[in-house]
C-alpha positions, 0 to 999 in steps of 0.5 A: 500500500502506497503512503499518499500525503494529502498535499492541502490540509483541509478544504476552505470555504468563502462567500462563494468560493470553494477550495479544495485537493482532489486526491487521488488523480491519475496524472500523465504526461504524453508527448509526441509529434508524428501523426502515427503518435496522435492516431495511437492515443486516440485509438488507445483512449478512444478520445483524440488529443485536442490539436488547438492550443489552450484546449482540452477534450473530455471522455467519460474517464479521462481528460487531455488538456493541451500543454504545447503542440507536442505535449498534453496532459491525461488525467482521470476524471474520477478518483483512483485507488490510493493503494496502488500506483499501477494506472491502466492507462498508463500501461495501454500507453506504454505498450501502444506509445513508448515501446513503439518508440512513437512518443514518451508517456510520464506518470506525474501524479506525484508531481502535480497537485489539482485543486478544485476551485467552485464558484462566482469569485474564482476570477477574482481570486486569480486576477488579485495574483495573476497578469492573465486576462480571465476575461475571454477565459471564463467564457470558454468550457474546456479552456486551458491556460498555462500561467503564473498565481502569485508567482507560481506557474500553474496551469488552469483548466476551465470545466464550466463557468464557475468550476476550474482544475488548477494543477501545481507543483506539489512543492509550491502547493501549499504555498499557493493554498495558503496565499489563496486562503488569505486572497479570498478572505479579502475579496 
């Protein structure tokens, strides 16, 4: 059984914001550039990477959200397993990508920290630490902006108007949990 640490310690609530770890989340990173590559994944997921820039695609278990044009990020919709760290995904990718030496799949669950973020103030909260411009931003589901929160890079993935995934590295994140806390007691 693995030891998982939750990163944040508890979930905050204000006058319509809503804070809180989403744990335990599969991570991956995917990266490749040949259209065999591309046609790969999505025969494997049965989901096709999105191929314009700060867009995702959504399937009934996974998410890929757009990083750079040859790389993306996979994660899963739903919670996994805390006792295991063996991810399906993750293999169909290694033997369908990497061992046909077509791309490279990287497993950063433990890297990265995604941070559910719920209601009208979400946009607040970002511009009080972000130069990003939320504006055209808030209007797009399934937008993805790759950007810095109180000086930690962090990328944002917009679900719906007032519902955002907010990954970070797991080094920072409870030093932006903290700032986020103080941020939104004021706002």
């Amino acid at each position: 059984m693995l030891n998982y640490n939750q990163t944040l310690p508890e979930q905050k609530s204000f006058q319509d914001l809503h804070i809180n770890e989403i744990k335990p989340i599969m991570k991956l990173i995917v990266r490749g550039k040949k259209r065999e590559f591309i046609s790969a994944v999505g025969k494997s997921l049965n989901m096709l990477l999105p191929n314009e820039a700060n867009t995702s695609t959504q399937s009934d278990k996974l998410t890929a959200i757009w990083l750079s044009p040859d790389e993306w990020m996979i994660f899963s919709n739903e919670l996994i397993d805390e006792s295991s760290n063996n991810y399906e995904t993750e293999k169909l990718l290694n033997n369908n990508i990497s061992k046909l030496k077509l791309g490279a799949i990287i497993d950063v669950t433990d890297q990265f920290v995604m941070i559910g973020l719920k209601g009208n103030k979400i946009y607040d909260l970002f511009q009080t630490g972000s130069p990003f411009n939320f504006n055209n931003f808030r209007n797009k589901n399934g937008a993805v902006t790759q950007t810095i929160l109180a000086k930690i890079d962090v990328i944002i993935h917009n679900k719906s108007k007032n519902m955002v995934n907010l990954f970070v590295r797991r080094s920072f994140s409870q030093h932006l949990f903290s700032w986020m806390n103080d941020a939104a007691s004021r706002l």
